[in-house]
KEVEXGU-345384 format. One record per residue: x negated, y negated, z negated of N, C-alpha, C in turn; residue in three letters. Coordinates in steps of 0.1 Angstrom, whole numbers, plus 5000, padded with zeros to 4 digits. Layout:
N
XYZXYZXYZAla/...
END
This chain:
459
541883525111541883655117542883745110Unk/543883815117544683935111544084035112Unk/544484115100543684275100544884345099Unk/544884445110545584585109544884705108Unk/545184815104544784895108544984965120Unk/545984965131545785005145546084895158Unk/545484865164545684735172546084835187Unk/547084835192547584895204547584765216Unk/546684775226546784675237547484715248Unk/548784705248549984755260550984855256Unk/551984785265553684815252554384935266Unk/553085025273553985105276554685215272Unk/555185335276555085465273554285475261Unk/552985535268551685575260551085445244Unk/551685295249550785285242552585245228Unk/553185245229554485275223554485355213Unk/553985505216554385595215552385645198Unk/551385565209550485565204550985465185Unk/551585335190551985275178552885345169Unk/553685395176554685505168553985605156Unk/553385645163552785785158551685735146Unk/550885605147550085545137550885475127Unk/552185425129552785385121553285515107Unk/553885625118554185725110552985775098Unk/551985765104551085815095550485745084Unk/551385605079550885515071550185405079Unk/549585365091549085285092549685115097Unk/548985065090549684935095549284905111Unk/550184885122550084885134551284785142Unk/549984745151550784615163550384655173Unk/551184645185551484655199551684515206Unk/550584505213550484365221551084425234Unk/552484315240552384345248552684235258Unk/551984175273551984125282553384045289Unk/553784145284555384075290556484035282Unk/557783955286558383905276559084005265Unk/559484145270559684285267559384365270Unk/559184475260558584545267559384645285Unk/558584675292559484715302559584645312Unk/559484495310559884385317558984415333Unk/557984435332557284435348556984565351Unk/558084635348558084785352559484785366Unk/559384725374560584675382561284855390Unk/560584955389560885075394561385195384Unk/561785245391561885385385560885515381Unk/561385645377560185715373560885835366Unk/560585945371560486115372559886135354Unk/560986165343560786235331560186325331Unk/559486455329558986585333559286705319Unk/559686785323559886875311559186885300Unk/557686805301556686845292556686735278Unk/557686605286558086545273559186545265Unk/560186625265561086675258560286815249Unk/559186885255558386975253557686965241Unk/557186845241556086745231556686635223Unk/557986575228558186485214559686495217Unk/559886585212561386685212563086565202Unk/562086545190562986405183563486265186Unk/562786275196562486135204563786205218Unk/563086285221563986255241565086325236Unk/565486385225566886475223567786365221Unk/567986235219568786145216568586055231Unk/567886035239568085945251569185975262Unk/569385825264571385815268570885725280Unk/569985655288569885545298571285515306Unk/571485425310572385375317571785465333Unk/570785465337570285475351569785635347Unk/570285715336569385865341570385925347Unk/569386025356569986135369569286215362Unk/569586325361568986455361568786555371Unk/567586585374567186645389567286765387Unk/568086895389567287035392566987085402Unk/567387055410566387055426565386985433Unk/564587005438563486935447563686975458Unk/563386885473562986915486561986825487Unk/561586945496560486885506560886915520Unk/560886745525561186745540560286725548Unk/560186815557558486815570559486745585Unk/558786625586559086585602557886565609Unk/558786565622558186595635557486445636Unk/556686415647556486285655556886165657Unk/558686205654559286155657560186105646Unk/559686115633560486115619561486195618Unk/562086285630563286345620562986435615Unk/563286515608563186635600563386785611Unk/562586855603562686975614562187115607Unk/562487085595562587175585562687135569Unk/563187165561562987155546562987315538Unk/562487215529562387355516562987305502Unk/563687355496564787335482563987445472Unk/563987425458563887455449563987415435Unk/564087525427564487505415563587535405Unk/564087505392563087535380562687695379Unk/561787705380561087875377561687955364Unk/561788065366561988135356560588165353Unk/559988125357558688165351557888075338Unk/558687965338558787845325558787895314Unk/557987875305558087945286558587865280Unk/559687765284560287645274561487635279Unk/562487585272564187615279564087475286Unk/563787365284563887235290562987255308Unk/561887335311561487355323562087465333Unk/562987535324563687595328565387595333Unk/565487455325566887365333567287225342Unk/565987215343565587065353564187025352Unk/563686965363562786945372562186795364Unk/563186705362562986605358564286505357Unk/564086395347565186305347564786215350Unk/565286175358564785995367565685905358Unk/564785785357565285665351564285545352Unk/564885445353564285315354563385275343Unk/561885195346561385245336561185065326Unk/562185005334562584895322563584935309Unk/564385025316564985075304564285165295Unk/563985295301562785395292561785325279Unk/561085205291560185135276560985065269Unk/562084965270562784915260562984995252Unk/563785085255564385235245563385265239Unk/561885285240561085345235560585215226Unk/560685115228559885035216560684995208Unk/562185025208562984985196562485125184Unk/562385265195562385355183560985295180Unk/559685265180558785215178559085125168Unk/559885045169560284905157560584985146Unk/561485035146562285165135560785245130Unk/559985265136559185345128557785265116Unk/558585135124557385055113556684945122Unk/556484965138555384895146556284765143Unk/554984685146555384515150554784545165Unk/555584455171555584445188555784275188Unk/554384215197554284115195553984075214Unk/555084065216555384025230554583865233Unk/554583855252553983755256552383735251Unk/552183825252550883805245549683905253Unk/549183835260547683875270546383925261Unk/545983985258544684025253543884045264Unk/542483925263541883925269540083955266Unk/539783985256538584035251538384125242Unk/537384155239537184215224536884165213Unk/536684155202536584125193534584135185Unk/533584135182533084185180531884075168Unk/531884205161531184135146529684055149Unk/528984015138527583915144526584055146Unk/527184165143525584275151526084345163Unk/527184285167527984365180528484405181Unk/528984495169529984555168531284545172Unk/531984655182533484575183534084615167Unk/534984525166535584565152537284495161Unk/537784475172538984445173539684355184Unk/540384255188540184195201540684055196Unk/540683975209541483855213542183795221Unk/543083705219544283725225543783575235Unk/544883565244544383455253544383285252Unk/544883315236544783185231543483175215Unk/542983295217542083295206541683305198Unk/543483395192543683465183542983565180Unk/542483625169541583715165542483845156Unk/542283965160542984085155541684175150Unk/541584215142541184325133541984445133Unk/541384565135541384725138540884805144Unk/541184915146540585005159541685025168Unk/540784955179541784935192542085085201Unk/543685105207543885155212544285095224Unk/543385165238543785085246544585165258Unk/546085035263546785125270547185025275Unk/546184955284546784865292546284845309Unk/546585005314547084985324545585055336Unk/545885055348544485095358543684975357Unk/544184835357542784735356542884735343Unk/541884825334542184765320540684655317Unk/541384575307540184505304539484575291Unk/540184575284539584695273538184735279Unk/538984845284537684935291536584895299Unk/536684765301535684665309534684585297Unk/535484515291535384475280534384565270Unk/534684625271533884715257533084815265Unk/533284805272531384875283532085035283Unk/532785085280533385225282533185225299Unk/533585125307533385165322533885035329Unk/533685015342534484845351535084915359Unk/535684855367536784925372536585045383Unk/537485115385537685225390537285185401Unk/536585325412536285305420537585335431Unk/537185225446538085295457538585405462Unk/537785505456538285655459538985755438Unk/539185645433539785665420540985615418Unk/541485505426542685435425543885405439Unk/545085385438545285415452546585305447Unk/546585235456547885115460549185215460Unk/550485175454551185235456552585085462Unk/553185125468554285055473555585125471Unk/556685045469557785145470559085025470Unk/560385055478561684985478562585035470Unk/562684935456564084975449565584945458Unk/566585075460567785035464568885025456Unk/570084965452571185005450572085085455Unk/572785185449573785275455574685265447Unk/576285285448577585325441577185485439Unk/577385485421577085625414577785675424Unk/579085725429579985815432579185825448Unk/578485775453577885795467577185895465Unk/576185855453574985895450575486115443Unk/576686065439577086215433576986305445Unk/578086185455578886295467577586365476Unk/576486275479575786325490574386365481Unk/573486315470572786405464572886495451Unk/574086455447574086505432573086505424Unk/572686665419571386695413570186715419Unk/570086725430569086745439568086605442Unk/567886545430567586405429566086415435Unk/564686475436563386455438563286495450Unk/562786415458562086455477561086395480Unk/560386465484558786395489559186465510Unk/558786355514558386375527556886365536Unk/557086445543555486475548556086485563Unk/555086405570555286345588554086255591Unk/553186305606552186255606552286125612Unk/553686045607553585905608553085825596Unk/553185875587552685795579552185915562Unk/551885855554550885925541552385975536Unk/552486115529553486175520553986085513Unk/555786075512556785995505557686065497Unk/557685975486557986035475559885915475Unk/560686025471562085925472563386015459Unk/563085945450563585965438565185885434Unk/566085915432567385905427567585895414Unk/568285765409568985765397570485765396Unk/570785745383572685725384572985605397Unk/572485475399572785415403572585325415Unk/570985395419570285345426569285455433Unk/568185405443566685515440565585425451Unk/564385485445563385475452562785485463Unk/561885445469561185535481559985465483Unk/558985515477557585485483556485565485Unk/555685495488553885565493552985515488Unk/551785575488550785525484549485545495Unk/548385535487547185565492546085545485Unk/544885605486543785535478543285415485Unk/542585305479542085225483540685205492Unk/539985295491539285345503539785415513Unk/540785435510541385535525542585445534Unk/542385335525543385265535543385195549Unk/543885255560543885195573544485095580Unk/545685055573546584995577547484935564Unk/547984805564549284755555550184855552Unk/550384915537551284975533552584965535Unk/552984845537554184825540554584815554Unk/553684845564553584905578554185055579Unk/553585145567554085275571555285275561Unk/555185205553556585215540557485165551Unk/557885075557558985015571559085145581Unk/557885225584557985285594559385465587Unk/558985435574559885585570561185545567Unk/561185415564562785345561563785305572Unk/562685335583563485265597563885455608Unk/563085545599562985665603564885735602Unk/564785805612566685865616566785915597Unk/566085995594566986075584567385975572Unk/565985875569566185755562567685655558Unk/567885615578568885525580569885605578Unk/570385745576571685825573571585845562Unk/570685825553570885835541571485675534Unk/570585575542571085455537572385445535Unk/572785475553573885485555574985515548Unk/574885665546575785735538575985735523Unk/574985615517574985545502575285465503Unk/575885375516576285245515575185145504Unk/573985215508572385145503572084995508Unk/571784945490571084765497569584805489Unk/568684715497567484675492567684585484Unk/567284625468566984555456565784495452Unk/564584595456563984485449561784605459Unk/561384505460559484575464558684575453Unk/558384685452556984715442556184735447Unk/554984655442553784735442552884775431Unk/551684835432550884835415549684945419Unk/548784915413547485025412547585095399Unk/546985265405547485395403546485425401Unk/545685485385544685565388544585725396Unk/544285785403544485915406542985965408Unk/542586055400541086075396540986235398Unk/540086275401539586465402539086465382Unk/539286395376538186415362537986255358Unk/539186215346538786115340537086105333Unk/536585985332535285925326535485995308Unk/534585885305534285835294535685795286Unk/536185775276537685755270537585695259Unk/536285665250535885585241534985525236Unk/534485455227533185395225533385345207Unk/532785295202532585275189533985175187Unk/535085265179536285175175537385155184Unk/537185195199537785225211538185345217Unk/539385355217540385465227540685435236Unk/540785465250541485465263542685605266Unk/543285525269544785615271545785575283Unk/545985705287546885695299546085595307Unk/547285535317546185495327544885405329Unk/544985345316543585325313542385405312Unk/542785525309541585625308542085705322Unk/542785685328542485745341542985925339Unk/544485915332545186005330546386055336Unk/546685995350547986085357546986185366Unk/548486275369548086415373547286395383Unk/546486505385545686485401546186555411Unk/547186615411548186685423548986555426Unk/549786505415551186425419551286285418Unk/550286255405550186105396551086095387Unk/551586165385552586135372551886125362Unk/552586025352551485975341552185925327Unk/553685955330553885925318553885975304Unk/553786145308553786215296551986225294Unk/551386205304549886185295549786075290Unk/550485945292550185845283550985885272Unk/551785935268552485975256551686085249Unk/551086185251550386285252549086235240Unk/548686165252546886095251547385965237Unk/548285875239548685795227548785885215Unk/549085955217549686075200548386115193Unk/547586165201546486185198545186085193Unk/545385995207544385865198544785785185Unk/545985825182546585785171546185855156Unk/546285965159546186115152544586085144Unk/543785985157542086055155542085915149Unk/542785825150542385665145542885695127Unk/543885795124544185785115542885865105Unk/542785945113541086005104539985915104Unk/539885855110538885765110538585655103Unk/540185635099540485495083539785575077Unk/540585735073540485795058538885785061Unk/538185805069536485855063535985695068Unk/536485535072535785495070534985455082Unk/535385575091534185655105534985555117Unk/534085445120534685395136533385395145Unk/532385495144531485515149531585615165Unk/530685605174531185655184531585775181Unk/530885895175530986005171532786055167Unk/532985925160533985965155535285955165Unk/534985875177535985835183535985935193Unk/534886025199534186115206535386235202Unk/535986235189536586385185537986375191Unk/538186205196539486205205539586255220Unk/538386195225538086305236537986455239Unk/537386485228537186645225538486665227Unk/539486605218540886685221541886665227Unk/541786575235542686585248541586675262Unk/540386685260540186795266540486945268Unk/540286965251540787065246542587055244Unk/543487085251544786995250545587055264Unk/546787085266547287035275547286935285Unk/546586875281546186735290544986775296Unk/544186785291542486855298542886995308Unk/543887035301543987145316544787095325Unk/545086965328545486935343544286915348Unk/543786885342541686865350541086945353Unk/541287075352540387205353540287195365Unk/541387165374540787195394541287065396Unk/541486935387541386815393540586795403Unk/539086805407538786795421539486835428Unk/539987005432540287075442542087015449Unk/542487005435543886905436543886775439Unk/542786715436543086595441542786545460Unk/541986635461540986665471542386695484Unk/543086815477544186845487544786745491Unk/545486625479546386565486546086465493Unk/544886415488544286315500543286385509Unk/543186465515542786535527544386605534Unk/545486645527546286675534547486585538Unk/548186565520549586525522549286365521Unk/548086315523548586165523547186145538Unk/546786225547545586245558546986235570Unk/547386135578547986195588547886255599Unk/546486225599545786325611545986475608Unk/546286535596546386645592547786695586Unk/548586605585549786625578550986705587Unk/550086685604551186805613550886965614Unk/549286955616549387095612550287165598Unk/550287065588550787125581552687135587Unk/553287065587554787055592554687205604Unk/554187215607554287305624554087475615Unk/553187445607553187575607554287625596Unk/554687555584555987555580556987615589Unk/557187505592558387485606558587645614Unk/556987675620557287805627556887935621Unk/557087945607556688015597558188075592Unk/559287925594560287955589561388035599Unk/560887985610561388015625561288185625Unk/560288245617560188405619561488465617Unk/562388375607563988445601565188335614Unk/564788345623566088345632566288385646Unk/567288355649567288485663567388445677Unk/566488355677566288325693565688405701Unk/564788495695564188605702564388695691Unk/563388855697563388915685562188925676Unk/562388925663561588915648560388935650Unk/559989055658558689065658557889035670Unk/558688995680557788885692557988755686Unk/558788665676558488535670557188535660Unk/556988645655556188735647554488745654Unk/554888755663553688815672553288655674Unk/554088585682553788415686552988345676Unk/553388375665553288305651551788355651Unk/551688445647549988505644548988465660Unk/549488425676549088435683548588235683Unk/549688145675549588045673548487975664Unk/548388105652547288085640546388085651Unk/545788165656544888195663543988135671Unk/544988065679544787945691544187855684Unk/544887795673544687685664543987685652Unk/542787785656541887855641541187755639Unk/540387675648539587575652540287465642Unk/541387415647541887315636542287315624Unk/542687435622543487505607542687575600Unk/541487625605540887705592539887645584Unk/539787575595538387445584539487385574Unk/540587315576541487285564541687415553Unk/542387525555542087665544540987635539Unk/539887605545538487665538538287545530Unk/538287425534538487285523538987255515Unk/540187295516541587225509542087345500Unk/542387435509542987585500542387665489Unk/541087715498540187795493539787775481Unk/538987625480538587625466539287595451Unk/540687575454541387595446542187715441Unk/542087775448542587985446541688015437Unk/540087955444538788045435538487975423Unk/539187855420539387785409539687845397Unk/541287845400541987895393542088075387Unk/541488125402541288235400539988295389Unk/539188215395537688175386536988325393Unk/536988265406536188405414535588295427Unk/534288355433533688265444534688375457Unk/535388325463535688355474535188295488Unk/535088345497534688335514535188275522Unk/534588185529535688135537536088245552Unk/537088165558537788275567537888275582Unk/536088265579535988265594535888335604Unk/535988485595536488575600538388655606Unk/538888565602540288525604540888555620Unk/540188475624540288505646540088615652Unk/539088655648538688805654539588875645Unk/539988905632541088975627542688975636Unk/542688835634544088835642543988875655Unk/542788885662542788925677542889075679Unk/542489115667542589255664543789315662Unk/544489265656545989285650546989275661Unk/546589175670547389105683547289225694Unk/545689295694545389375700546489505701Unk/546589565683546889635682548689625682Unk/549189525680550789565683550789565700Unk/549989475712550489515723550089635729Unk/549489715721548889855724550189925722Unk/550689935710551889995702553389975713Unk/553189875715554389845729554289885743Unk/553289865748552589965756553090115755Unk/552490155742552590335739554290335738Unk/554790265735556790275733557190295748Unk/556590145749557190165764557290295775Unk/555790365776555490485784556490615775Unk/556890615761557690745760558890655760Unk/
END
């Protein structure tokens, strides 16, 4: 049997970043990782977020990839029926950001074979041993039960306290009774087409404007991300919500007009199909047990608005690392002790994406990924935005618009009162009403401008 002091089970981001940070601190530490390098079955790309240049500032101030784009714009594209587009919205980093990095891009896309490679060399350099091809498939545990560490799939025995970061089916976490797998309304299939493009295509027609999600009630919200070289386009779903082959509606957005003119005008090939299971949770579980950490997507840590998950596995790794290194010094691999790693990714940056995890997660799978619902949303955009042009005048498009809420209170306000509402009173931390007093207001309002036109008209 080998003894280390930190056993890391998965050579992503998070658990990388987790070996890193334990190595720093004096601990002797190995990274098992599944594949022949690390990176290797990471066949897609992936959205950097300002919050990790934010948090491990020595690390991303030196990253050079062959494949990063730097995004400072976002759209969101709403289509019709009929896939084409029939409105968009553009935007940029907020000035309302308290850090110079959120306040100069959105994110940096890069492929994320390269990202983990790059990331476990600085890992090598910091001390980790990274011990590729290698499955871990149990735990380890002494003659009174105790876990004290794991086993590999040939029956190899490792000693330490395990950090586990391997992945939405983790065995870890099965394994050591922390929890079995996520349920169908916790995890969601994701699909996506890697393409090739010529950088100079990719400059001329998106430049920096690299991040677009589309929303059309043909199929669940698509997310289509841009690198130097190439870019993405997929969808997902949860696994109880699914009605149909993913790759039914992934074909139906690729084969969509705005799609084929973008292929088009990148002189785009299809490189390569991903698929992979996604935790997306309102409120991760349980995250430890006696000697055991769960991190990143094993503990059920991407956002609940979007799923991004890399900087909480980096995030959540830093920390279970931080709490394994106190736990040598006192000796302490008792739940208790491992319990103080939970406490502080609660208490953390990371625990406040959870605070309206229900009400966020709730939205996107009742709105942007519901296609029964994903047109009200497009229409009223669409004729929202329609108030600023001049086919008529401003305040009879004005008038239509509030005459249209109105008609359509029946279909639209039970969504407000579901989807909206409880996240305002969330965040606000106030019980607010729903608005079903809304109709008769607007009827009132409606009342009173054709009164007002009336009264013009007679003087």
């Amino acid at each position: 049997m080998e003894e280390y002091d930190v056993l890391v089970v998965g050579g992503g981001p998070g658990g990388l970043i987790a070996g890193k940070t334990a190595s720093e601190q004096g601990l002797k530490t190995i990274v098992f990782e599944r594949g022949r390098k690390c990176g290797e079955k990471n066949a897609s790309g992936v959205g950097l977020v300002p919050k990790i240049w934010r948090d491990f500032p020595k690390i991303m101030k030196n990253m050079d990839l062959p494949s990063q784009r730097v995004s400072r714009m976002s759209t969101a594209h709403f289509c019709d029926e009929t896939g084409e587009v029939v409105s968009e919205l553009v935007w940029s980093p907020s000035k309302l950001n308290d850090y110079k990095e959120a306040r100069e891009f959105m994110t940096v896309m890069v492929y994320r074979s390269q990202f983990d490679h790059w990331l476990a060399n600085i890992a090598r350099e910091a001390g980790v041993e990274i011990k590729t091809s290698t499955l871990i498939t149990d735990v380890l545990r002494d003659e009174k039960g105790k876990i004290i560490g794991v086993i590999d799939e040939d029956g190899n025995k490792y000693k330490g306290i395990v950090i586990a970061a391997d992945g939405a089916v983790s065995t870890i976490a099965h394994k050591s009774g922390i929890r079995s797998k996520f349920g169908p309304d916790q995890t969601t299939l994701v699909v996506n087409y890697d393409f090739e493009a010529p950088e100079k295509k990719i400059d001329q027609f998106i430049g920096d404007n690299c991040l677009h999600n589309w929303f059309c009630p043909l199929y669940p919200a698509t997310f289509n991300f841009y690198k130097k070289d190439g870019f993405h386009i997929g969808l997902g779903q949860w696994y109880g919500a699914i009605d149909k082959n993913l790759l039914t509606y992934l074909n139906t957005v690729v084969k969509s007009p705005p799609i084929q003119r973008i292929i088009k005008n990148l002189n785009a090939k299809p490189r390569e199909l991903h698929a992979h299971a996604l935790p997306w949770m309102q409120f991760p579980g349980r995250t430890y047990t006696e000697n055991v950490m769960l991190i990143g997507d094993a503990a059920g840590f991407p956002c609940p608005l979007e799923a991004e998950g890399i900087w909480h596995g980096m995030f959540s790794g830093k920390l279970a690392a931080l709490n394994a290194k106190e736990a040598i010094e006192k000796s302490d691999f008792s739940k208790q002790q491992m319990k103080k790693y939970q406490d502080a990714w609660i208490d953390s940056p990371l625990g406040d994406e959870f605070i309206a995890g229900k009400e966020l997660q709730e939205f996107w799978s009742g709105i942007s990924f519901n296609t029964a619902n994903i047109g009200h949303v497009v229409d009223t955009v669409n004729d929202s935005l329609n108030l600023f042009t001049g086919a008529t005048s401003h305040v009879d498009m004005s008038r239509r618009f509030l005459e249209n809420i109105r008609d359509t209170a029946s279909e639209r306000l039970p969504l407000i009162r579901k989807y909206i509402l409880p996240y305002l009173a969330r965040i606000l931390e106030v019980e607010l009403q729903d608005y079903s007093a809304l109709g008769p207001l607007l009827d009132r309002m409606l009342d009173d401008v054709v009164l007002k036109r009336k009264k013009r008209g007679r003087k």
